[in-house]
Structure formats: structure tokens, C-alpha cells
GUFIVO-754644 format. One record per atom (N, C-alpha, C, O): atom name; x, y, z; residue number from 0. Coordinates in steps of 0.02 Angstrom, whole numbers, plus 50000, padded with zeros to 5 digits. Last residue first. Layout:
BEGIN
CA:X:Y:Z:NUM $
...
END
This chain:
BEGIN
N:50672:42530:46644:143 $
CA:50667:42522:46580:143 $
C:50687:42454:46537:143 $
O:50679:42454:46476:143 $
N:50587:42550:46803:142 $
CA:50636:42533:46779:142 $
C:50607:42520:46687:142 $
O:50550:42508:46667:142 $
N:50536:42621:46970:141 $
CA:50553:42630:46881:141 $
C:50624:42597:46854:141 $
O:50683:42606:46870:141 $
N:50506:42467:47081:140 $
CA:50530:42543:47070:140 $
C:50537:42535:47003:140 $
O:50544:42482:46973:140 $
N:50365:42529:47008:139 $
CA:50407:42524:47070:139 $
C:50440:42468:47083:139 $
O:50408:42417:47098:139 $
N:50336:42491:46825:138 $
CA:50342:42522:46908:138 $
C:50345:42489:46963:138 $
O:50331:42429:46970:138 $
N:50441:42480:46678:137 $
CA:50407:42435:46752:137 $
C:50407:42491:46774:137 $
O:50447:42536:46763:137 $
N:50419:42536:46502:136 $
CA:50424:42522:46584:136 $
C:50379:42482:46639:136 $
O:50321:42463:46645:136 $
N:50418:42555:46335:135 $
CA:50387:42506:46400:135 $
C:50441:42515:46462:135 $
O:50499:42497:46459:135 $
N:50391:42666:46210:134 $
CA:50435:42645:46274:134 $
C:50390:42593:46329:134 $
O:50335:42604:46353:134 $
N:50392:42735:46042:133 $
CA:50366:42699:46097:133 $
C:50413:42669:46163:133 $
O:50471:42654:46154:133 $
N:50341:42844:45938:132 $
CA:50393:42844:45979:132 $
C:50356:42785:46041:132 $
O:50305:42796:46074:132 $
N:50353:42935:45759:131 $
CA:50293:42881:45820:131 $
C:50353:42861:45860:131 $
O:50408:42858:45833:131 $
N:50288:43033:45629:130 $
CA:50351:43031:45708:130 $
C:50302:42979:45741:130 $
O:50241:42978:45747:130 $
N:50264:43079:45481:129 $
CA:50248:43046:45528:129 $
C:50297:43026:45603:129 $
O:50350:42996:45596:129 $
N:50319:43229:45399:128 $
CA:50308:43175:45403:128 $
C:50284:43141:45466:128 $
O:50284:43180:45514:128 $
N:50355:43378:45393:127 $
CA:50266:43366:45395:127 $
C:50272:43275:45413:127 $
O:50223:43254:45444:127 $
N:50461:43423:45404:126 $
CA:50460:43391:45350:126 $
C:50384:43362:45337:126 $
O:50363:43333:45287:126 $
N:50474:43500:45527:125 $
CA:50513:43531:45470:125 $
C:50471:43477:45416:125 $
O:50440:43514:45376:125 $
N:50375:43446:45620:124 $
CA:50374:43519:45584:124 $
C:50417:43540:45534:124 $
O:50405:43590:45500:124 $
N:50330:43294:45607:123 $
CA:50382:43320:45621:123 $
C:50380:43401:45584:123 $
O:50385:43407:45523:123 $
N:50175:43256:45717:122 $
CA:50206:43274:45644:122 $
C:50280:43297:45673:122 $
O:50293:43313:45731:122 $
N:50152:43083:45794:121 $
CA:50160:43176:45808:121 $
C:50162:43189:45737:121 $
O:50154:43144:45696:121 $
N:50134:42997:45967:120 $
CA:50131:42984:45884:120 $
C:50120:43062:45858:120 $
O:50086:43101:45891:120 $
N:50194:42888:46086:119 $
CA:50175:42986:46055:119 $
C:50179:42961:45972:119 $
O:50213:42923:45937:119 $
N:50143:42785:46205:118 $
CA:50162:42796:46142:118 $
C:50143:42872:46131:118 $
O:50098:42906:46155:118 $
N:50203:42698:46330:117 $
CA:50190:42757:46329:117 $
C:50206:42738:46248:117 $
O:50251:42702:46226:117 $
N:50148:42571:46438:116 $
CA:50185:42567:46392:116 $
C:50143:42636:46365:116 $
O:50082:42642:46368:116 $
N:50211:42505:46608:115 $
CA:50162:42544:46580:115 $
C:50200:42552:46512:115 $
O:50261:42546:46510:115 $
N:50165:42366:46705:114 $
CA:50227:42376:46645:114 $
C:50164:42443:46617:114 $
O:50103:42437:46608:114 $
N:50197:42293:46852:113 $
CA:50139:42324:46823:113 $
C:50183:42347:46786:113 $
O:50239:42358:46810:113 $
N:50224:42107:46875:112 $
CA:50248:42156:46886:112 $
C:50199:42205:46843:112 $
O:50163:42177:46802:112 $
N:50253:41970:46981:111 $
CA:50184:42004:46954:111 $
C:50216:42078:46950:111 $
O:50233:42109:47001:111 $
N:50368:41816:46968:110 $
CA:50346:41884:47001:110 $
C:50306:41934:46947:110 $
O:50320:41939:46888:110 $
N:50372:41657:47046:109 $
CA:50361:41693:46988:109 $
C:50328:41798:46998:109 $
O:50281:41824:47028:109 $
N:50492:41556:47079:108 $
CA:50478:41622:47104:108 $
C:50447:41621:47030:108 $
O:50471:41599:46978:108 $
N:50625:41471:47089:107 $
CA:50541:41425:47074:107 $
C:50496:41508:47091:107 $
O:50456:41495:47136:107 $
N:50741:41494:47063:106 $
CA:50714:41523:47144:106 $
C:50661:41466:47134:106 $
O:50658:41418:47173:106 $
N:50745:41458:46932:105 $
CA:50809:41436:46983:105 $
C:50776:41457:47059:105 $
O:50796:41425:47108:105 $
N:50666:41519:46848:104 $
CA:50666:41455:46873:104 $
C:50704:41424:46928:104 $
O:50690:41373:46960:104 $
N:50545:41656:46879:103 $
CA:50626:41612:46878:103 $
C:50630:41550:46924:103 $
O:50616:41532:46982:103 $
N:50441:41728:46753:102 $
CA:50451:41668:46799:102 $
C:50539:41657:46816:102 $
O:50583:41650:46774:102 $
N:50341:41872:46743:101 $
CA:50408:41838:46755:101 $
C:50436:41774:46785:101 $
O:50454:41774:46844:101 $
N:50209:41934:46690:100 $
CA:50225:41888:46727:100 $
C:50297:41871:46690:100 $
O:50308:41859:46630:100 $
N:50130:42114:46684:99 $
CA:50200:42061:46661:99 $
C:50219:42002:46713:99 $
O:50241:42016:46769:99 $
N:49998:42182:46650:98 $
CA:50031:42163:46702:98 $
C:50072:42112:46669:98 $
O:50047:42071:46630:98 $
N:49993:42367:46586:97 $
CA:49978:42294:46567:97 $
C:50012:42268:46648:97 $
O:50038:42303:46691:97 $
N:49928:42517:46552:96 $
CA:49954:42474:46612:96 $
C:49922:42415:46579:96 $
O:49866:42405:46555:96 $
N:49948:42646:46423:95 $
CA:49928:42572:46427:95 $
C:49963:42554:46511:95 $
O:50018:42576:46527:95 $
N:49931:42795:46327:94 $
CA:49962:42748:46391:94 $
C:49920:42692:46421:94 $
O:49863:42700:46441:94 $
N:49948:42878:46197:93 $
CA:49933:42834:46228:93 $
C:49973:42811:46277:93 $
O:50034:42807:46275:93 $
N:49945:43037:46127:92 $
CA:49993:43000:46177:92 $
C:49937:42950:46210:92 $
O:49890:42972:46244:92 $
N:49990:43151:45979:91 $
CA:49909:43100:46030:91 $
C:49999:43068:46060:91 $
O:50058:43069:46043:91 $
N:50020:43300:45913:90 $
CA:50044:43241:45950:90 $
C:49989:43233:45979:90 $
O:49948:43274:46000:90 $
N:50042:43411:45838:89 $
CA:49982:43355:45829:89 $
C:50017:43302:45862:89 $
O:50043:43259:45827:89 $
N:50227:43426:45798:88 $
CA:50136:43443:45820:88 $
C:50101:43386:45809:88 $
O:50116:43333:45782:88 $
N:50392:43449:45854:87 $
CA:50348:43401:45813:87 $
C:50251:43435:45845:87 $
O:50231:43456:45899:87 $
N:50483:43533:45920:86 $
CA:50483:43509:45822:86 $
C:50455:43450:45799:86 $
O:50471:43412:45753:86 $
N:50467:43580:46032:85 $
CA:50428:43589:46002:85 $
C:50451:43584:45924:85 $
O:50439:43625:45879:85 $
N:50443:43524:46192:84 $
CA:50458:43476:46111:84 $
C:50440:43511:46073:84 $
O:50384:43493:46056:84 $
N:50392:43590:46293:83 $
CA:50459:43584:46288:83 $
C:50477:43549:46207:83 $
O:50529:43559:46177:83 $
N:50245:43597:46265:82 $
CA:50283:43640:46289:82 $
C:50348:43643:46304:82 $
O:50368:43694:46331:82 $
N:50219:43439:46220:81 $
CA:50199:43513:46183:81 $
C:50215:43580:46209:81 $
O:50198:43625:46171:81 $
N:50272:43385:46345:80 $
CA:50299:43362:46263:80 $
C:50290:43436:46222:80 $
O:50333:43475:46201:80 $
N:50190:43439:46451:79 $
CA:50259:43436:46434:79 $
C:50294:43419:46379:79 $
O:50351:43442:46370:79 $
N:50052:43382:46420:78 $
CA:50070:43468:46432:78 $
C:50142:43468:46428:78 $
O:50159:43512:46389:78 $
N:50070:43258:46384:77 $
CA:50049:43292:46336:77 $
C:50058:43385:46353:77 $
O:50068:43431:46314:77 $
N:50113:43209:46522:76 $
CA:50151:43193:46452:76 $
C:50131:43243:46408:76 $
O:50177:43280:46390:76 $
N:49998:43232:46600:75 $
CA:50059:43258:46611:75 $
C:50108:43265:46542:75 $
O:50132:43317:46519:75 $
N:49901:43141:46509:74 $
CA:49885:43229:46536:74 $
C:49965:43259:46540:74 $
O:49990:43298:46499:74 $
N:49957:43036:46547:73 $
CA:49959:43037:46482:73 $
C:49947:43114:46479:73 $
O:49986:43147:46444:73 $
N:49930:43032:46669:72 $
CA:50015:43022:46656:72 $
C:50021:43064:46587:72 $
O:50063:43105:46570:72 $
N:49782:43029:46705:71 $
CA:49841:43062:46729:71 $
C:49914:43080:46706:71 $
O:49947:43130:46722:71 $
N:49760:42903:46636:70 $
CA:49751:42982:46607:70 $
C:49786:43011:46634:70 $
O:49834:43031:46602:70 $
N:49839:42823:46697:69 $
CA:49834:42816:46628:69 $
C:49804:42894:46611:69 $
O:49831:42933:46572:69 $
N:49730:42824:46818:68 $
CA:49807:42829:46820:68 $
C:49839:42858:46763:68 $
O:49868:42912:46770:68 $
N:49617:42782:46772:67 $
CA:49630:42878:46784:67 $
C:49711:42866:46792:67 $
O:49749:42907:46767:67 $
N:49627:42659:46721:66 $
CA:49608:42724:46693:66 $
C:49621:42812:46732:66 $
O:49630:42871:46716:66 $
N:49660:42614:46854:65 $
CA:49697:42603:46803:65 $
C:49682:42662:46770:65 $
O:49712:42714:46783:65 $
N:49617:42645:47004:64 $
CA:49586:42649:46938:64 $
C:49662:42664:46892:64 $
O:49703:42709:46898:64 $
N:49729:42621:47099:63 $
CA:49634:42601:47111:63 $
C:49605:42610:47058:63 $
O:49553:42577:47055:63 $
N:49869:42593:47150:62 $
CA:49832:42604:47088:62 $
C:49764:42574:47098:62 $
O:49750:42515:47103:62 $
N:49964:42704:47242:61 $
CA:49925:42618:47243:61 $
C:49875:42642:47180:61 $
O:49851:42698:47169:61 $
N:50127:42772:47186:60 $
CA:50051:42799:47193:60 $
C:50016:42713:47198:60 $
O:50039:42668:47163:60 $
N:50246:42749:47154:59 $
CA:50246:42713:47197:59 $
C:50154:42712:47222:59 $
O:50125:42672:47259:59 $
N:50221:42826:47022:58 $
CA:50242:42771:47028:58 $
C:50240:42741:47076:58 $
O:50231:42682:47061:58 $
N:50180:42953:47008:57 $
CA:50117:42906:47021:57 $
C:50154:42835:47036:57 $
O:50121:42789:47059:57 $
N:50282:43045:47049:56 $
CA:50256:43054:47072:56 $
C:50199:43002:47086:56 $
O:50172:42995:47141:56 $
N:50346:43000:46912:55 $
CA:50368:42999:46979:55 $
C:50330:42987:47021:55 $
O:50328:42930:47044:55 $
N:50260:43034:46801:54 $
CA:50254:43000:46809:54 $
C:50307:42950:46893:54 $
O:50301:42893:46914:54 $
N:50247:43187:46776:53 $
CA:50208:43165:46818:53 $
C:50236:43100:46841:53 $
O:50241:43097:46902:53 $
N:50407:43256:46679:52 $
CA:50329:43231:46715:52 $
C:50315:43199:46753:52 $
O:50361:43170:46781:52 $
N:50474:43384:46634:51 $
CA:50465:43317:46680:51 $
C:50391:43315:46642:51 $
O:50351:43344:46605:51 $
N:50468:43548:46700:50 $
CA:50503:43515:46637:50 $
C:50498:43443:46677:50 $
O:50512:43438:46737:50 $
N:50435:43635:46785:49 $
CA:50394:43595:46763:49 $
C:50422:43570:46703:49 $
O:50387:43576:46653:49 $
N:50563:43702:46833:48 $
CA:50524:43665:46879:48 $
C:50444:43636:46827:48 $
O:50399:43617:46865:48 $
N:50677:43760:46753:47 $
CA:50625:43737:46721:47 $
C:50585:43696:46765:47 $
O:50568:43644:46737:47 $
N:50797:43763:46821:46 $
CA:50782:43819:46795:46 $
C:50718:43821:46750:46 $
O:50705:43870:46716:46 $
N:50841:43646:46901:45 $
CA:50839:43694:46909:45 $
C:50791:43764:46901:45 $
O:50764:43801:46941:45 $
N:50746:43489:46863:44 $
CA:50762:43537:46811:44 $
C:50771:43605:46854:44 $
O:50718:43637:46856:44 $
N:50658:43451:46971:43 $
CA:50719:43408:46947:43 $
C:50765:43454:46942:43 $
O:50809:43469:46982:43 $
N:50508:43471:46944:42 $
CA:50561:43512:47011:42 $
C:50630:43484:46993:42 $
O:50668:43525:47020:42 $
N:50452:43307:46909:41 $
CA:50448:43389:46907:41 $
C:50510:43420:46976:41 $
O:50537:43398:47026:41 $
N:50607:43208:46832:40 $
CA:50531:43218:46882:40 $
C:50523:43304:46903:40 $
O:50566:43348:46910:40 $
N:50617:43124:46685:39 $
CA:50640:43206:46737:39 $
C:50595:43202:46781:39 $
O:50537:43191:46763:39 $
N:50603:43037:46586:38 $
CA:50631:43000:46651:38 $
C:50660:43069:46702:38 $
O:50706:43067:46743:38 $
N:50526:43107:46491:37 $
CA:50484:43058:46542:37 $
C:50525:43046:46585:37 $
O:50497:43039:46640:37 $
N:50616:43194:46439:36 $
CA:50554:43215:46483:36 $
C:50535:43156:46527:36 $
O:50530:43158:46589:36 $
N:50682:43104:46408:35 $
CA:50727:43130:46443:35 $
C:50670:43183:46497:35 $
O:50674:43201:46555:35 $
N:50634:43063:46296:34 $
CA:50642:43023:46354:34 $
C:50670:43073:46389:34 $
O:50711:43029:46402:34 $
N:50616:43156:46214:33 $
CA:50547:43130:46255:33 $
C:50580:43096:46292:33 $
O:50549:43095:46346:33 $
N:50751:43181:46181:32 $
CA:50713:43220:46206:32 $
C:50654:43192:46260:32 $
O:50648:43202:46321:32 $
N:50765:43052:46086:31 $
CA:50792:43041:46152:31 $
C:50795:43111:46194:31 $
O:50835:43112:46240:31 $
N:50658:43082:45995:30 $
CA:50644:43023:46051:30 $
C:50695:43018:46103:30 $
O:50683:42988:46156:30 $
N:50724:43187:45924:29 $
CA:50658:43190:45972:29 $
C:50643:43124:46010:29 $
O:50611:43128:46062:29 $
N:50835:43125:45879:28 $
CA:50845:43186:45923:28 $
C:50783:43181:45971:28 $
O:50784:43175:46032:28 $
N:50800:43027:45778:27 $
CA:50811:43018:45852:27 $
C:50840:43071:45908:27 $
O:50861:43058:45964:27 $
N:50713:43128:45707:26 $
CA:50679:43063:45736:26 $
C:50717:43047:45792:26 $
O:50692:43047:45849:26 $
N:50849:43202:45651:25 $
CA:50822:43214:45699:25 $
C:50741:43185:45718:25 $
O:50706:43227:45747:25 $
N:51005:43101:45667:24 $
CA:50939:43130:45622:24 $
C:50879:43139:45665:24 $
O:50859:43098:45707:24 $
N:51140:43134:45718:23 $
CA:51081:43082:45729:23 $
C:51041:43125:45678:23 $
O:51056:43181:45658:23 $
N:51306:43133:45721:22 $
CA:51258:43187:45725:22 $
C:51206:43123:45706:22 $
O:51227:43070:45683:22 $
N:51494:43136:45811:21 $
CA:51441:43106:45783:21 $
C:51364:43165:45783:21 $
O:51356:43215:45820:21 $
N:51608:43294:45786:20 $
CA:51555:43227:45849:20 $
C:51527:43208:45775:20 $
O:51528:43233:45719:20 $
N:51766:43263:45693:19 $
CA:51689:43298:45715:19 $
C:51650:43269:45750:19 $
O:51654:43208:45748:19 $
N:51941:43214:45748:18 $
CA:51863:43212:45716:18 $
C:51807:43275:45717:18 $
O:51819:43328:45744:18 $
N:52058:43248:45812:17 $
CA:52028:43282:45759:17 $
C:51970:43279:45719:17 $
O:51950:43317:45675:17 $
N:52078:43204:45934:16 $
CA:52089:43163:45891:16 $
C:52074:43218:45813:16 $
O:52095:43195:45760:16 $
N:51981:43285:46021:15 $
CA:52033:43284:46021:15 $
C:52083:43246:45961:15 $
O:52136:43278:45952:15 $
N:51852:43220:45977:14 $
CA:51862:43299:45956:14 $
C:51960:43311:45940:14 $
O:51992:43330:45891:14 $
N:51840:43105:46016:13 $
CA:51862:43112:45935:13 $
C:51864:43189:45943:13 $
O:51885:43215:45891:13 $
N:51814:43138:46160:12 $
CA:51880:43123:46118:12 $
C:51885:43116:46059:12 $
O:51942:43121:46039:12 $
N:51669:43162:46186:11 $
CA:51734:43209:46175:11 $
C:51798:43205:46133:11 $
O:51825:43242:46093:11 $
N:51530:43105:46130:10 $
CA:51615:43082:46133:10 $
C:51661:43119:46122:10 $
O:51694:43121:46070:10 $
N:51401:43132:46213:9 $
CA:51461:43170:46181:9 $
C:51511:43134:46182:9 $
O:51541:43126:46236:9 $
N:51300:42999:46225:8 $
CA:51334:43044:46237:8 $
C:51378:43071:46189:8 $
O:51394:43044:46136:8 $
N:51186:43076:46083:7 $
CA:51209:43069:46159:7 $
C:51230:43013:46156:7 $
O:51209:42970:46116:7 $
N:51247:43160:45927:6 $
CA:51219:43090:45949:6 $
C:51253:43119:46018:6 $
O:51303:43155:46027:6 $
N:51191:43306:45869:5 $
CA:51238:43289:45886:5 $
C:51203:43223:45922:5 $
O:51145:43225:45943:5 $
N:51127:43410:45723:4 $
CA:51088:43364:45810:4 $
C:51144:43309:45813:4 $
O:51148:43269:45766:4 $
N:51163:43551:45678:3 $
CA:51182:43505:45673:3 $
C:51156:43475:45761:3 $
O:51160:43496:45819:3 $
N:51058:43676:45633:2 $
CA:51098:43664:45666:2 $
C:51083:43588:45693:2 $
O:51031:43565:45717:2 $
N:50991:43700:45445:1 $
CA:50990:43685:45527:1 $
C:51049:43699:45543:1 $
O:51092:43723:45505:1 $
N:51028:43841:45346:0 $
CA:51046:43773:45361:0 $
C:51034:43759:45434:0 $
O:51057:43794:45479:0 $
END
């Protein structure tokens, strides 16, 4: 029998109370894994200096080629997913830079922001089925 994938955060207190934690199925075990890769920056992780990724490091980076940026990240993503994730295979990882216009009305301000949007699409190893996981962020500074 697995071992039981417990929902983040831990709600201690139903322990106390006499409950059992809450438990997620594990689709959302692995997406809130991948996140947890994407929002680590290398060196972070004590005891795992390449647990993370890249994507720290390029965020404040001036962007001269979209495309290599985008490879870059997606490179990083893919050596860290497949070396820390490992209950899903055959993972592809797209990465997209779009630009997001924001208007506010109250300033009369409209602001130009660069939005990167990360997809992993994978097998899940216990059940062979389909895993797809998507996230949009702003850069600089990172935000979700």
C-alpha cells in the first residue's frame, strides 16, 4: 500500500482534536512538488544545492532573445523535475514569454509587464495516465 500524500499546509490541529491530516491525490502532490521546484532558487536547499531552478537567476536577467531565455529555463526545469520528481516520466516542458498589459484606471497608468507561462506535461508512473501542470508568472520582481 502507498504511503499516504498528505495536503500542504499541515493542519496540526485536527491531529490534536483527534482527526487524521487531510491527504490529496497524487496529481496534486506532483504539482505542488513542481512548484516548489520552480519557486527554490539553486543553493536555497541546504542539503541539495541544485534542487531549484534557474529561473532566479534569469529574472531580473535583460532579455535579448526571448528564445534562448525560454530555453534556458525550460533546460533548467527539465534537469530538475527529472531528477527530483520522480513519479512521473516522459515529461516535455514548454515555456512561453508573453507581454501583459494592465490598465489602472484610477492612476490613468497603464503598465507593460513580461508573464512567463511554464507547462510539464508527463506520465504518472504508478498509473501510466496523463499529468499536465500549468503556471503563469510575472517577472521582476517574481510574482504568481
Amino acid at each position: 500500500m502507498p504511503a499516504p500524500l498528505y495536503k500542504k499546509p499541515l493542519r496540526l490541529g485536527s491531529i490534536f482534536k483527534g482527526h487524521d491530516l487531510e491527504q490529496q491525490d497524487i496529481g496534486t502532490s506532483i504539482s505542488q512538488y513542481i512548484e516548489l521546484i520552480i519557486f527554490t532558487r539553486y543553493g536555497e536547499h541546504r542539503y541539495q544545492p541544485d534542487f531549484g531552478c534557474e529561473i532566479w537567476d534569469l529574472d531580473f536577467e535583460l532579455i535579448v532573445s526571448e528564445s534562448t531565455w525560454e530555453e534556458k529555463l525550460r533546460q533548467s526545469l527539465l534537469r530538475s523535475i527529472t531528477k527530483y520528481e520522480q513519479r512521473i516520466y516522459d515529461v516535455n516542458i514548454d515555456v512561453r514569454i508573453t507581454e501583459v498589459n494592465k490598465f489602472y484606471p484610477l492612476r490613468n497608468i497603464t503598465e507593460i509587464k513580461k508573464q512567463v507561462e511554464i507547462v510539464v506535461k508527463a506520465k504518472i508512473n504508478q498509473t501510466g495516465e496523463n499529468y499536465r501542470f500549468s503556471i503563469a508568472l510575472f517577472l521582476s520582481p517574481l510574482s504568481a
